[in-house]
VOPAGU-2260 file (C-alpha; in pm, 1 decimal, decimal comma):
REM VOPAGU-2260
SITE   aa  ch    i         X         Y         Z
SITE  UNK   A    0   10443,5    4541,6    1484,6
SITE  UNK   A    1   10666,2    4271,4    1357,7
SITE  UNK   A    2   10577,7    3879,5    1329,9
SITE  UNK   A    3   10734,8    3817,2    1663,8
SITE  UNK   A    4   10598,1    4092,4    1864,0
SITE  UNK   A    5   10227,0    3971,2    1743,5
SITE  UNK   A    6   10290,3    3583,1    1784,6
SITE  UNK   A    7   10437,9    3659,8    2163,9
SITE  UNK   A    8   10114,5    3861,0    2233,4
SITE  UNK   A    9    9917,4    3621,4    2078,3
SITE  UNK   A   10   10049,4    3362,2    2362,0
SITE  UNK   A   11   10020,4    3623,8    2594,4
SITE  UNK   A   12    9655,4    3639,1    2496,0
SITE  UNK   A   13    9617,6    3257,8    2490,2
SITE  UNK   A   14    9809,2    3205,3    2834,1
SITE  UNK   A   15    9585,8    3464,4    3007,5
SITE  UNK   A   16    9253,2    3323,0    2869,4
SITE  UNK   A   17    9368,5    3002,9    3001,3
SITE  UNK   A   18    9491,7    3119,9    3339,1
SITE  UNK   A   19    9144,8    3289,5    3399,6
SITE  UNK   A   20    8913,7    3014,9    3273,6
SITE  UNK   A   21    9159,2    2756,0    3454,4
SITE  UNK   A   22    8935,5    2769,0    3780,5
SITE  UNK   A   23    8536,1    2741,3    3640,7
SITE  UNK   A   24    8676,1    2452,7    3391,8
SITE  UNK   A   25    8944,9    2270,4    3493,0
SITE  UNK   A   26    9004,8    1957,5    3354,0
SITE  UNK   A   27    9219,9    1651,6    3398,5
SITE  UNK   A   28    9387,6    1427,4    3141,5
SITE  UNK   A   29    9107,1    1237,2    3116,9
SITE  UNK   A   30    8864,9    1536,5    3086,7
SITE  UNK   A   31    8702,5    1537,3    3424,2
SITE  UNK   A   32    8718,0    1821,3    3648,6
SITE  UNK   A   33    9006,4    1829,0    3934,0
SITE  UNK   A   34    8878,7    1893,5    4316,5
SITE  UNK   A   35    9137,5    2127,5    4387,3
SITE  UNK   A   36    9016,8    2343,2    4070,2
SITE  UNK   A   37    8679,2    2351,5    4209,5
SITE  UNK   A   38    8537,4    2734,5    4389,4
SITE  UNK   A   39    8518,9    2636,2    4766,0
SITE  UNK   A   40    8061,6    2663,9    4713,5
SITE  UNK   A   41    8110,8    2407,5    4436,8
SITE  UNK   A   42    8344,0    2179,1    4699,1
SITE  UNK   A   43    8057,6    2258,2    4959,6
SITE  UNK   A   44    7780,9    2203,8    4766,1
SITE  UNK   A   45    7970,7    1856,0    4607,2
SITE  UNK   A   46    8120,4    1725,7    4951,1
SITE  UNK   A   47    7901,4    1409,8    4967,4
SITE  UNK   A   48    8108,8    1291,0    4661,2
SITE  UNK   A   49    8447,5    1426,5    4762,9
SITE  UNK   A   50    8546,0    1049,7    4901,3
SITE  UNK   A   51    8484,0     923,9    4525,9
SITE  UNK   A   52    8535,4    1233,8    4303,7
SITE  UNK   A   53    8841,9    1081,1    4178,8
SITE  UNK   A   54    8648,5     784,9    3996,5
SITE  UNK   A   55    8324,2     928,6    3863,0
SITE  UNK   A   56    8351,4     896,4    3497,0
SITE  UNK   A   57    8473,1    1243,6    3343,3
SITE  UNK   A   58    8126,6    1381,6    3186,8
SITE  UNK   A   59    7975,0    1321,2    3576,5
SITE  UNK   A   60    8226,0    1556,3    3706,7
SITE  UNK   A   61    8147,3    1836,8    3443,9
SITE  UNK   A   62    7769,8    1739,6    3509,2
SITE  UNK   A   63    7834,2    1766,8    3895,2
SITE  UNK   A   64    8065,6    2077,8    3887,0
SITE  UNK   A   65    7812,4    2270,6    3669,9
SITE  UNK   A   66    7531,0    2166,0    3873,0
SITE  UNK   A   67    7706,9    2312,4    4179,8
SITE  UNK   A   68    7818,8    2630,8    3964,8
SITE  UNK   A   69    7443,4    2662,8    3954,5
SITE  UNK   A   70    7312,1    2603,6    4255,4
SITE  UNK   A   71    7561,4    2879,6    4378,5
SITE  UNK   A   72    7380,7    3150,9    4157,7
SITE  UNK   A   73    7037,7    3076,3    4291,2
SITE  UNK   A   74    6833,7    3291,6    4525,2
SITE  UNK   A   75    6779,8    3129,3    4889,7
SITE  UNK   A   76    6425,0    3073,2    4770,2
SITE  UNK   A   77    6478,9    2917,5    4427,7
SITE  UNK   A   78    6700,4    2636,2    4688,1
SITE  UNK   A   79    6381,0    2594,7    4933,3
SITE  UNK   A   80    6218,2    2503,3    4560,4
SITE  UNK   A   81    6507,4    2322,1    4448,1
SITE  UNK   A   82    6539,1    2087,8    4757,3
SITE  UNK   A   83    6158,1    1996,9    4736,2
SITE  UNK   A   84    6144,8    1924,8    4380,6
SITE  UNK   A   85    6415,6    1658,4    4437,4
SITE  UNK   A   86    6225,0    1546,3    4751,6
SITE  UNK   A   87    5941,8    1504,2    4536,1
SITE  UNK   A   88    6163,7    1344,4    4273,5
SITE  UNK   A   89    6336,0    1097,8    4480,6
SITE  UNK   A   90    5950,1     956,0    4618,8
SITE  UNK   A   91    5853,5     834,0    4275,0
SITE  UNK   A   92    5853,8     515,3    4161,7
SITE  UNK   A   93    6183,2     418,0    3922,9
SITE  UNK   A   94    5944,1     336,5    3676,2
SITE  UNK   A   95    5766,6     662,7    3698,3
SITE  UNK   A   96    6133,2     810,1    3663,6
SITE  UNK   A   97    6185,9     666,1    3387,6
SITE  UNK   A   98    5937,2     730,6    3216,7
SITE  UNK   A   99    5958,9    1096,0    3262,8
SITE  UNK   A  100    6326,6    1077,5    3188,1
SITE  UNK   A  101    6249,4     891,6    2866,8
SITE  UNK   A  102    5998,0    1167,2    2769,1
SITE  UNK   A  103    6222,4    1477,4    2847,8
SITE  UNK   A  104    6450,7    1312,4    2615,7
SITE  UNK   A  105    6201,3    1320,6    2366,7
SITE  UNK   A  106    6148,8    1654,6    2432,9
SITE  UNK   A  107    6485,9    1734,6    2389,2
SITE  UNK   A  108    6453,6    1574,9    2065,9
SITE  UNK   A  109    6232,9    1809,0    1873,3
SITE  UNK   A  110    6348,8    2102,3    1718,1
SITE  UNK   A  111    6338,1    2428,0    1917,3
SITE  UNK   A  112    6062,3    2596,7    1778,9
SITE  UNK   A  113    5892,0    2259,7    1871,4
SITE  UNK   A  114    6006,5    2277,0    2198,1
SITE  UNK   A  115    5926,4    2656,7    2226,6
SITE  UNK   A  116    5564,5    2619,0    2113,8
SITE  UNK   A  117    5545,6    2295,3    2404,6
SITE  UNK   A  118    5659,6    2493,5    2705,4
SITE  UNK   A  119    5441,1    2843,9    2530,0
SITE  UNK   A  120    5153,2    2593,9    2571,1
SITE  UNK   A  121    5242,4    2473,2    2928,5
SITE  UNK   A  122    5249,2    2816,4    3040,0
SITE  UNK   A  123    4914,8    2911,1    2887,4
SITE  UNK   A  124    4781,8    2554,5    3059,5
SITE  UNK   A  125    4947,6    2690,6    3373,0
SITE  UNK   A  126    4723,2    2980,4    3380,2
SITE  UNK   A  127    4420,4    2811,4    3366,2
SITE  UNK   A  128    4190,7    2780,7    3688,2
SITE  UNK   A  129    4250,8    2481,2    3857,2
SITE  UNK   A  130    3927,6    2389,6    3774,7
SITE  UNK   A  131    3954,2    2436,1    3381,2
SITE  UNK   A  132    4264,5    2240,7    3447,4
SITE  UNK   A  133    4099,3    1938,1    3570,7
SITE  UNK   A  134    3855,8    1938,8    3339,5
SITE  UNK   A  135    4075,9    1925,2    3038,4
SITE  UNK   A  136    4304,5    1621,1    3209,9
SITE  UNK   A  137    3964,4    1427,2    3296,1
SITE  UNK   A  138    3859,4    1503,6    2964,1
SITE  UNK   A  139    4222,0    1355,3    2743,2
SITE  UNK   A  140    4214,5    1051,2    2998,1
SITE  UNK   A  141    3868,9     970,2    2917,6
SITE  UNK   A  142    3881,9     997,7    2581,6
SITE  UNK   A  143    3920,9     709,2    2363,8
SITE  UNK   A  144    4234,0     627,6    2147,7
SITE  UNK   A  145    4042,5     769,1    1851,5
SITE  UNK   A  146    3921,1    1073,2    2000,5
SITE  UNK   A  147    4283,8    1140,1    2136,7
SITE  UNK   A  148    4445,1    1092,4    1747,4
SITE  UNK   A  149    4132,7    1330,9    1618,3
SITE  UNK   A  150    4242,1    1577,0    1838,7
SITE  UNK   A  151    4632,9    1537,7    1742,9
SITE  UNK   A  152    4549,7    1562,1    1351,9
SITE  UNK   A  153    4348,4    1854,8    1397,5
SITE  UNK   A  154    4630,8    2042,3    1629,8
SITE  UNK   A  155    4869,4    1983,6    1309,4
SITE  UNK   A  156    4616,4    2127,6    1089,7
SITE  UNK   A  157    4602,3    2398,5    1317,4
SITE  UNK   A  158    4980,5    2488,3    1275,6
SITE  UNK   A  159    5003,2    2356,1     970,4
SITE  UNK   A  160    4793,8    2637,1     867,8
SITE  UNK   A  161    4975,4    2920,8    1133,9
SITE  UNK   A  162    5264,1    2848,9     925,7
């Protein structure tokens, strides 16, 4: 294959790659994401913005568009869940909000074996009776800042040690 041959299928290639990823990410000039380019469940599931698509800042579109490209590959059941949690979301306080935006970021922070060992210790929280549950959130609120710092250093010693 001569130079020619492999640089036209090489813009063949290129072309094609763009054509097909085109639809899930098109973007504009200004790197937002066009309406038109949109699937028709991500223009249904988006159609209370449609009016102002045009001026949401760039990285809300892509925020928006893959929000709807998710919500389009959950199970009828996972929505029922979704719509609630935002129910419930939408009832707090903007200070609670914030706060729990300001701690996700946080989270998001930490490096991901950090973040791994966080959510492995949610889930083995989870699993606890509701009872044993209780207990161990009346005992951390009751406990003094001291008491609360004790049990931090000794956690670190704890993996410290694992490690």
């Amino acid at each position: 294959m001569n130079a020619t041959t492999a640089l036209k299928r090489m813009i063949l290639a290129l072309f094609a790659c763009t054509m097909l990823a085109g639809p899930l990410y098109a973007q504009s000039k200004d790197g937002g994401v066009e309406w038109s380019q949109m699937t028709p469940q991500q223009q249904k599931a988006l159609q209370s913005v449609q009016s102002r698509w045009s001026q949401l800042p760039p990285e809300r579109q892509r925020k928006l568009a893959d929000g709807a490209a998710r919500w389009d590959s959950l199970t009828p059941e996972q929505r029922v869940q979704t719509r609630e949690r935002f129910k419930n979301w939408q009832k707090l306080p903007e200070n609670r909000r914030a706060k729990i935006r300001e701690r996700y970021s946080e989270f998001r922070a930490l490096p991901q074996d950090e973040q791994a060992r966080l959510r492995q210790n949610y889930k083995r929280f989870q699993n606890l009776s509701p009872e044993r549950r209780k207990e161990l959130r009346n005992r951390w609120r009751d406990a003094t800042p001291e008491q609360r710092q004790r049990a931090r250093e000794l956690r670190q010693r704890r993996l410290n040690q694992q490690r």
